[in-house]
LUMSEVO-188429 format. One record per residue (C-alpha): z, x, y; residue number from 0. Coordinates in pm, 1 decimal, decimal comma, padded with zeros to 6 digits. Example, Ala and Ser with C-alpha at 12.3 -4.5 7.8 and 13.67 -1.06 7.14 Angstrom:
2
ATOM|zz|xx|yy|num
ATOM|00780,0|01230,0|-00450,0|0
ATOM|00714,0|01367,0|-00106,0|1
// end
This chain:
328
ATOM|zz|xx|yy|num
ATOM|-02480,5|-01462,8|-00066,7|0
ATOM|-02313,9|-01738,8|-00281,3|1
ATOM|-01947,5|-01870,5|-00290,4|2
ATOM|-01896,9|-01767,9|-00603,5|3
ATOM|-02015,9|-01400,6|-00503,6|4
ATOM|-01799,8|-01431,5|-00216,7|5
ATOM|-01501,5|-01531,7|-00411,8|6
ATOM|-01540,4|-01291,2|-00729,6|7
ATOM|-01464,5|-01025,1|-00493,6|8
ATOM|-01182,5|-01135,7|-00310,7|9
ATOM|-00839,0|-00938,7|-00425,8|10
ATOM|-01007,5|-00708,6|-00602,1|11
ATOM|-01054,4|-00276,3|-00609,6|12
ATOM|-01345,8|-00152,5|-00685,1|13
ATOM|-01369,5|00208,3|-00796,6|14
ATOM|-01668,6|00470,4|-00701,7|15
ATOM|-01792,2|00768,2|-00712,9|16
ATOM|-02031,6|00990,0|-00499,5|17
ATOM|-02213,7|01211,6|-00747,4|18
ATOM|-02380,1|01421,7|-00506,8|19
ATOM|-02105,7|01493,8|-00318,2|20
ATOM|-01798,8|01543,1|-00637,0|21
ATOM|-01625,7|01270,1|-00422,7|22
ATOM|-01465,5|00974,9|-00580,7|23
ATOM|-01364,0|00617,2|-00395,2|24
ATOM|-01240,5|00292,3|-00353,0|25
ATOM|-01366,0|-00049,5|-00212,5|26
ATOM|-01080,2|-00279,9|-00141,2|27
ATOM|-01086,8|-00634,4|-00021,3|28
ATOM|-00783,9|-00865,1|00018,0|29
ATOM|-00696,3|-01207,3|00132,3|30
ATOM|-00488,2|-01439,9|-00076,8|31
ATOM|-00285,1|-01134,0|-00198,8|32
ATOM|-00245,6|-01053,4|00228,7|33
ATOM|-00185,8|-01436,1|00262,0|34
ATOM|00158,8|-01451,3|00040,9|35
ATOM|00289,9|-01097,9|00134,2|36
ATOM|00289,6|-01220,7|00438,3|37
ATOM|00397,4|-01567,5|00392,0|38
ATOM|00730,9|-01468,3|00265,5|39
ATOM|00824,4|-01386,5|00642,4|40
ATOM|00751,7|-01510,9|00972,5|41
ATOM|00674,2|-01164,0|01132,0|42
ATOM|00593,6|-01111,3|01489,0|43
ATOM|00214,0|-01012,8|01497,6|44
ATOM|00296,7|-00645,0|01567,1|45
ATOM|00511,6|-00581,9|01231,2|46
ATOM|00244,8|-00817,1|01062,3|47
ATOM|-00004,7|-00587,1|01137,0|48
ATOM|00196,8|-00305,0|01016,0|49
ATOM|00235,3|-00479,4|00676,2|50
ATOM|-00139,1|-00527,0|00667,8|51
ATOM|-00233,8|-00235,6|00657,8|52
ATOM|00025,9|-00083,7|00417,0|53
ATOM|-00065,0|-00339,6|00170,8|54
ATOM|-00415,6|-00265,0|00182,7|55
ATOM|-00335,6|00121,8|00198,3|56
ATOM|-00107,3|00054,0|-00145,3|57
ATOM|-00395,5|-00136,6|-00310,9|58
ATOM|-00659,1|00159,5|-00267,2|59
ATOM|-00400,6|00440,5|-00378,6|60
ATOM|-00198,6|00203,4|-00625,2|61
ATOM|-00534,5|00192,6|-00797,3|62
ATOM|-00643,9|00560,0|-00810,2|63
ATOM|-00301,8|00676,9|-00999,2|64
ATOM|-00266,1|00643,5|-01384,8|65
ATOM|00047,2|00422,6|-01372,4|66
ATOM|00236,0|00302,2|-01653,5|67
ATOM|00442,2|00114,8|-01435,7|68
ATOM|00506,6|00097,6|-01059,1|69
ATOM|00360,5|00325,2|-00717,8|70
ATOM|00544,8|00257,3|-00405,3|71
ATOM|00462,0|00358,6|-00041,8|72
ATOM|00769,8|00310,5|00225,3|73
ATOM|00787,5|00422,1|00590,6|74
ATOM|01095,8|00462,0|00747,1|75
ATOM|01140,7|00563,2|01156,5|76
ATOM|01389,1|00555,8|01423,4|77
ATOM|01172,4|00258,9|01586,6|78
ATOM|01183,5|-00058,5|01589,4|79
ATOM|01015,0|-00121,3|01289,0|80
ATOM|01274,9|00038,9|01072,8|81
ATOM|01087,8|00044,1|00771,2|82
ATOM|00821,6|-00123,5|00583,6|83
ATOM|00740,3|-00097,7|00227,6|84
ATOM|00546,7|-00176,3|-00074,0|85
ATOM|00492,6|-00171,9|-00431,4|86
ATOM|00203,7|-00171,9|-00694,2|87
ATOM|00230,8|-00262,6|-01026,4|88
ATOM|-00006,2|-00141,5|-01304,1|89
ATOM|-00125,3|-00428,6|-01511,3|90
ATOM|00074,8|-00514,4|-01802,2|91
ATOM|-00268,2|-00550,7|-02017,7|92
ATOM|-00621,8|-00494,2|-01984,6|93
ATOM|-00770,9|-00743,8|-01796,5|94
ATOM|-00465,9|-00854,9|-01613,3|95
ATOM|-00427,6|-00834,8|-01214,3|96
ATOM|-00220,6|-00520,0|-01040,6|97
ATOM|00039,0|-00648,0|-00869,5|98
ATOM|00172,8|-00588,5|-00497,7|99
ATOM|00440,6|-00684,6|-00262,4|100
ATOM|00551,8|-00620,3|00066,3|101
ATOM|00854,9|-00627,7|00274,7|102
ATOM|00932,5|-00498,0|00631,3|103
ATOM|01275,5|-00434,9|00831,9|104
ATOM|01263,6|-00458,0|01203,2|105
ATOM|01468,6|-00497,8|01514,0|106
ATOM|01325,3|-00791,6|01701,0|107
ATOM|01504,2|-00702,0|01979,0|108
ATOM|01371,9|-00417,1|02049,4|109
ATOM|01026,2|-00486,4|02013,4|110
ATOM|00785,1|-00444,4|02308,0|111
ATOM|00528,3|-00713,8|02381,5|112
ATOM|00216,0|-00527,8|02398,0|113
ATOM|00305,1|-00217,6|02239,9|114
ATOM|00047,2|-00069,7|02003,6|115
ATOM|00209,4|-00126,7|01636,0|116
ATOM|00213,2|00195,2|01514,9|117
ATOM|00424,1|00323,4|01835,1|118
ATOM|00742,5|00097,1|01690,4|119
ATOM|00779,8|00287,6|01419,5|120
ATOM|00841,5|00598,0|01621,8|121
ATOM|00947,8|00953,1|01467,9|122
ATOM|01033,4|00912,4|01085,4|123
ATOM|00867,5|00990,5|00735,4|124
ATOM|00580,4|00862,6|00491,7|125
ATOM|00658,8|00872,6|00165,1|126
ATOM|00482,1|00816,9|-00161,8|127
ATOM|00672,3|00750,4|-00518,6|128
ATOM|00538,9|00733,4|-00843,6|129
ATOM|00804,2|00541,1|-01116,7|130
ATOM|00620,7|00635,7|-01469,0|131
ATOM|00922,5|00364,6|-01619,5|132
ATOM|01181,9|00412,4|-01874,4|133
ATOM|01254,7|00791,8|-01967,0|134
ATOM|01079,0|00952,3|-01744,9|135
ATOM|01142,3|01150,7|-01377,8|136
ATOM|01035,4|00921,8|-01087,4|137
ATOM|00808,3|01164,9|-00854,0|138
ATOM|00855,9|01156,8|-00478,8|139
ATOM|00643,1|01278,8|-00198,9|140
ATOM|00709,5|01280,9|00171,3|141
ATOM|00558,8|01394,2|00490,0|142
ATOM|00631,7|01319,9|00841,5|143
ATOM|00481,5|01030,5|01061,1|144
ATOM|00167,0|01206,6|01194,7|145
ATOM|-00147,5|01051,1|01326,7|146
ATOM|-00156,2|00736,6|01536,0|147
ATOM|-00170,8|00494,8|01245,5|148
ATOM|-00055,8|00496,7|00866,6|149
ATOM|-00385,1|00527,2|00746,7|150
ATOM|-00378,1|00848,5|00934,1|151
ATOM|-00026,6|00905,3|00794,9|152
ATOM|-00153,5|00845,5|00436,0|153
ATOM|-00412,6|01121,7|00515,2|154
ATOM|-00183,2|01339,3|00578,9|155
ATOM|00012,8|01302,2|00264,5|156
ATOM|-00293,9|01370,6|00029,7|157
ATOM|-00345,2|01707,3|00223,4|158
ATOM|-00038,1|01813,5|00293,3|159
ATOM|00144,7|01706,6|-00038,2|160
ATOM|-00171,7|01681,7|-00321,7|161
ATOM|-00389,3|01932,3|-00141,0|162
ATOM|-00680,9|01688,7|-00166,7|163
ATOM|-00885,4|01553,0|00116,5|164
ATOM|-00872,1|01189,3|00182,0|165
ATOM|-01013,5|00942,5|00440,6|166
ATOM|-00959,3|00586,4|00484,6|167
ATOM|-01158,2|00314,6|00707,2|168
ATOM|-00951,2|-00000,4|00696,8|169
ATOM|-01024,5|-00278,4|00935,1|170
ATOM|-00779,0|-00638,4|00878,5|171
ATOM|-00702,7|-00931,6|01086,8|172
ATOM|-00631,0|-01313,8|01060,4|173
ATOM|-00949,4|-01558,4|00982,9|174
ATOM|-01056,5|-01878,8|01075,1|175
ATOM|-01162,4|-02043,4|00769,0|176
ATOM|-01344,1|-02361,7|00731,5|177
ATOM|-01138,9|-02643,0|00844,4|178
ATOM|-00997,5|-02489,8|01092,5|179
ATOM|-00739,4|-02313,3|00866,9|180
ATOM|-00637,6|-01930,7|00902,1|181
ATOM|-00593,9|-01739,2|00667,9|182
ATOM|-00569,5|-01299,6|00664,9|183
ATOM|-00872,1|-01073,0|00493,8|184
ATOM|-00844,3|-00716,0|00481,3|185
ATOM|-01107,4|-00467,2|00345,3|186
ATOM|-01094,1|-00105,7|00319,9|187
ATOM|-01249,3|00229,1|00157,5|188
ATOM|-01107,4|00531,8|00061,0|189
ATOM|-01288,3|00873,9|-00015,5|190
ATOM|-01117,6|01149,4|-00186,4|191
ATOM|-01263,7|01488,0|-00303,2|192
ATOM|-01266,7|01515,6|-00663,0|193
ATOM|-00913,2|01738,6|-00722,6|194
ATOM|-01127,2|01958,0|-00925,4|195
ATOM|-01343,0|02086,8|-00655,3|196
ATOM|-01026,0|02072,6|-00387,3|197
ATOM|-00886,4|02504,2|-00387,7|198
ATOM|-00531,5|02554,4|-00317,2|199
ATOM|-00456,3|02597,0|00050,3|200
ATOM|-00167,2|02838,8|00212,5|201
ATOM|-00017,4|02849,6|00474,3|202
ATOM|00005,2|02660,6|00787,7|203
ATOM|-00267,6|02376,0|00899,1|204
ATOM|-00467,3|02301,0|01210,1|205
ATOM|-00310,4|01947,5|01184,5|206
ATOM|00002,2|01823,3|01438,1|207
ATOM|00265,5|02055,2|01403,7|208
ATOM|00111,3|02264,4|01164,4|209
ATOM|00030,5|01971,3|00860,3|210
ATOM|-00284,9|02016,0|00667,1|211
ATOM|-00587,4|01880,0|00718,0|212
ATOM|-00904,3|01823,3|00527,7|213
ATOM|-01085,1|02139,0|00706,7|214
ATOM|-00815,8|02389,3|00608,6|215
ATOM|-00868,2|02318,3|00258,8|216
ATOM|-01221,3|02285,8|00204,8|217
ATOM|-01495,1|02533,6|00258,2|218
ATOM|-01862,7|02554,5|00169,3|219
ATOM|-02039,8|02282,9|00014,8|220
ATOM|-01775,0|02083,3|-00014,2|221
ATOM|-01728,6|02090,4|00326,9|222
ATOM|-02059,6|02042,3|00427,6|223
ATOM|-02024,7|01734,3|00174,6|224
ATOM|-01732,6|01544,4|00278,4|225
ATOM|-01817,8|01651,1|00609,5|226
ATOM|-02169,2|01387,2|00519,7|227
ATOM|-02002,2|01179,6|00357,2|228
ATOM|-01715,8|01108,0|00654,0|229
ATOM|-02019,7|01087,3|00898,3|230
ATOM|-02192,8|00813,1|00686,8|231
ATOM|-01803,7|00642,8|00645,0|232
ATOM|-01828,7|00606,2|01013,6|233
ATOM|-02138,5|00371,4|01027,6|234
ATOM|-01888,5|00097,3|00856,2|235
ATOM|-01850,6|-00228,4|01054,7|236
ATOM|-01503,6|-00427,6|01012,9|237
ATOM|-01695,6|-00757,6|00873,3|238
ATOM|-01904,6|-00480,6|00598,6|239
ATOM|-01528,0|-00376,4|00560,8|240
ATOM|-01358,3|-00697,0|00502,0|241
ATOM|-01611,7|-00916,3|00378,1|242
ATOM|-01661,8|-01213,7|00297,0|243
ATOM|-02036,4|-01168,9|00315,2|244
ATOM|-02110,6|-00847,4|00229,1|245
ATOM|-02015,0|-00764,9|-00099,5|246
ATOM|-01911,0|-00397,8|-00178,8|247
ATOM|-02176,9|-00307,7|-00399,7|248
ATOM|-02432,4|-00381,0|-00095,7|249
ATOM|-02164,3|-00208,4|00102,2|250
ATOM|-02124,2|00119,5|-00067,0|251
ATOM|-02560,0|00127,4|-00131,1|252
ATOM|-02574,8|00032,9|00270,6|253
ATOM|-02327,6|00386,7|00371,2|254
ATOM|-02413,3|00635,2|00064,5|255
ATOM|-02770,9|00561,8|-00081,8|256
ATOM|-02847,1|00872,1|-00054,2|257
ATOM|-02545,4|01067,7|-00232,7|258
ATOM|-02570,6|00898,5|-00581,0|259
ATOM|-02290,1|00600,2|-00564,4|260
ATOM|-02199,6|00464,1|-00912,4|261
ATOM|-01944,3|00200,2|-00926,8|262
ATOM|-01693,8|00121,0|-01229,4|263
ATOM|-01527,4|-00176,8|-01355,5|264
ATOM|-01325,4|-00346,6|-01084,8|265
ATOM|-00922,0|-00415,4|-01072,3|266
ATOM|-00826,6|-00776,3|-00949,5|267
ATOM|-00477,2|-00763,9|-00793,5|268
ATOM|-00251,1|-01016,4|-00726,8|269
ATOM|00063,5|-01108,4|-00528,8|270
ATOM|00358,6|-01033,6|-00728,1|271
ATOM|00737,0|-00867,5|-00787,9|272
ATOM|00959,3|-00797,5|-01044,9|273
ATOM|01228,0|-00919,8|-00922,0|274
ATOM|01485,3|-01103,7|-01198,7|275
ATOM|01855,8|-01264,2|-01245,4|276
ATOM|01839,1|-00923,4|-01475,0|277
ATOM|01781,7|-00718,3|-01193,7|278
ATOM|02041,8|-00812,8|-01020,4|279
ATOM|02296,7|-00832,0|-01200,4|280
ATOM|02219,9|-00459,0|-01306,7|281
ATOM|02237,9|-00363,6|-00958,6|282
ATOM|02556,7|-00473,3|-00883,3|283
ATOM|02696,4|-00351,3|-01207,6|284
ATOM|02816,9|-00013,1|-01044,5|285
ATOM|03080,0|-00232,9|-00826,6|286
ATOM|03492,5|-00346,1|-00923,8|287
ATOM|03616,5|-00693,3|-00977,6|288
ATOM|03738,6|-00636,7|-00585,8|289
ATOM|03397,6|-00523,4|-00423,8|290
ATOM|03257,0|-00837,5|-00604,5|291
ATOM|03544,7|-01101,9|-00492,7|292
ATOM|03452,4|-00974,2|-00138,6|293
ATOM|03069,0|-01086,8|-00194,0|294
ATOM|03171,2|-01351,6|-00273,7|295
ATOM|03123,7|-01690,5|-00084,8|296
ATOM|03363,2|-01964,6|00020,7|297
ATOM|03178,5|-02224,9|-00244,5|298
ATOM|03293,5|-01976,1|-00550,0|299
ATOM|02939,8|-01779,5|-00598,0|300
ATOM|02785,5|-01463,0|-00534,1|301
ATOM|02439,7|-01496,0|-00383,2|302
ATOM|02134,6|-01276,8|-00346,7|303
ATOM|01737,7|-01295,6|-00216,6|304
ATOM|01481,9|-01112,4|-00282,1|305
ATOM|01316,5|-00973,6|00035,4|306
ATOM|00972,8|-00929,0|-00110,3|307
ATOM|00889,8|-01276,3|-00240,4|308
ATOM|01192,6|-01485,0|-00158,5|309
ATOM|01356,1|-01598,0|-00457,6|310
ATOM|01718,0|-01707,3|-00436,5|311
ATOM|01994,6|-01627,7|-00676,9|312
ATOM|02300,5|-01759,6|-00720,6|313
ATOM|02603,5|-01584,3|-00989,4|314
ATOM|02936,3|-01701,0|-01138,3|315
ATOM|03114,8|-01355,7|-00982,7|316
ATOM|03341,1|-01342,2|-01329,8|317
ATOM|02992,3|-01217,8|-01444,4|318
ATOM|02953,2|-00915,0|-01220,7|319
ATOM|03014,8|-00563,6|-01198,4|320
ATOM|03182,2|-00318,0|-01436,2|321
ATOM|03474,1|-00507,3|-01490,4|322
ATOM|03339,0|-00862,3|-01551,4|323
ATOM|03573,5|-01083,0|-01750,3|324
ATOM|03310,3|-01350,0|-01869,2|325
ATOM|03027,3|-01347,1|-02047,8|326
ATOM|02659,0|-01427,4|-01857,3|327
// end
């Protein structure tokens, strides 16, 4: 294994597919994307480890959707960690990185020291949303917190809301590079059954409080296949999962030799956000000449950040809202 190997798959998804078993996948590996997400912030280790694996989580699914334009995952819950979310960008071009950032929302004070992370989010809702861009109907899907981590709740979604069985195996966690320097790495795979061979399910599930699961909605050989092919899933080992010496090809030949794995062009992704001067200023657009004298500061301007990457803005408030008297 060479540097440059080891390096040409870092921040990238790489898409599979089981043809013995009709079940597609992805091979995800992070670390200088997890390194700025979580840069932007100095998170307590708990709600880093929350935003870990949601960005990871948001690179495998950001890259199985057809995008145009943006995918966003959020969790909200009546925990301390109020809510965490991310977005995924479709590249702008062939060849260009995917783009994703992160932000989180959390009451430090009532964090416990010790406390398993998922357990601060509490009782709340996952949510998936699909924005297709200009002139079309944003798409929004949402299913309670179930499981005892969001991979689980991400499960859950895909069986409960798309009817399709999904599994993830994630594994993340700060590294000591060499030098002495840390630095995060995160590696994951998903499997999905192919929606083609997934039939319609009614009714209740055998899942908490009644949500789907992957064994009320197959039957058969499928079953029998994703069954194999979750058993074989297992085997994984967090350094297989997150690299840097194994790449995925060896990975994904290592679990499913046997059930036909054929692997398509890659996606690099990258940290990124879309945030703008443009943005914001459209944003506040909807407010009067008085909601935008009380934003404003004792120095004259109206300021805003950006929560996801940090950037700092700073307005003349004549500018602002729906009755601005200059010109930007």
């Amino acid at each position: 294994m060479t540097l440059g190997s080891q390096i040409a798959w870092d921040d990238t998804v790489l898409p599979f597919q089981l043809d013995r078993s009709d079940i597609r996948g992805r091979v995800a590996r992070l670390d200088g994307v997890l390194d700025k997400v979580l840069a932007q912030h100095a998170y307590p280790s708990q709600i880093e480890a929350l935003v870990a694996e949601m960005t990871l989580l948001t690179a495998l699914i950001g890259q199985t959707m057809k995008l145009r334009w943006k995918l966003s995952l959020q969790v909200r819950g009546d925990g301390p960690a109020r809510l965490i979310a991310t977005d995924y960008y479709a590249p702008r071009s062939e060849g260009e990185p995917a783009r994703i950032r992160a932000y989180a929302s959390f009451d430090e004070e009532r964090l416990t020291e010790g406390a398993e992370a998922f357990s601060l989010i509490g009782k709340g809702y996952f949510a998936i949303l699909i924005d297709q861009g200009q002139g079309t109907t944003p798409y929004q899907g949402i299913t309670p917190i179930a499981g005892g981590s969001l991979a689980a709740c991400a499960e859950t979604y895909f069986a409960q809301s798309e009817q399709i069985p999904t599994r993830f195996q994630l594994s993340f966690g700060q590294n000591l590079m060499p030098g002495g320097a840390e630095g995060w790495r995160a590696g994951g795979v998903m499997l999905q059954v192919m929606p083609e061979a997934s039939p319609f399910a009614s009714g209740g599930g055998s899942g908490e409080s009644g949500l789907l699961v992957p064994g009320d909605i197959l039957e058969g050989d499928d079953e029998e296949n994703w069954s194999r092919a979750n058993i074989l899933l297992d085997t994984a080992q967090d350094l297989e999962l997150i690299g840097p010496t194994v790449q995925p090809t060896e990975l994904l030949v290592r679990l499913f030799h046997e059930e036909g794995p054929r692997v398509f062009d890659p996606q690099p992704v990258a940290f990124g956000c879309s945030c703008s001067a443009e943005r914001v200023r459209e944003s506040l657009s909807i407010y009067s000449a008085k909601d935008i004298a009380y934003m404003t500061t004792d120095e004259g301007i109206v300021t805003a950040d950006c929560q996801f990457c940090g950037a700092h803005y700073e307005f003349d408030p004549g500018t602002l809202g729906f009755e601005a008297s200059k010109t930007p």
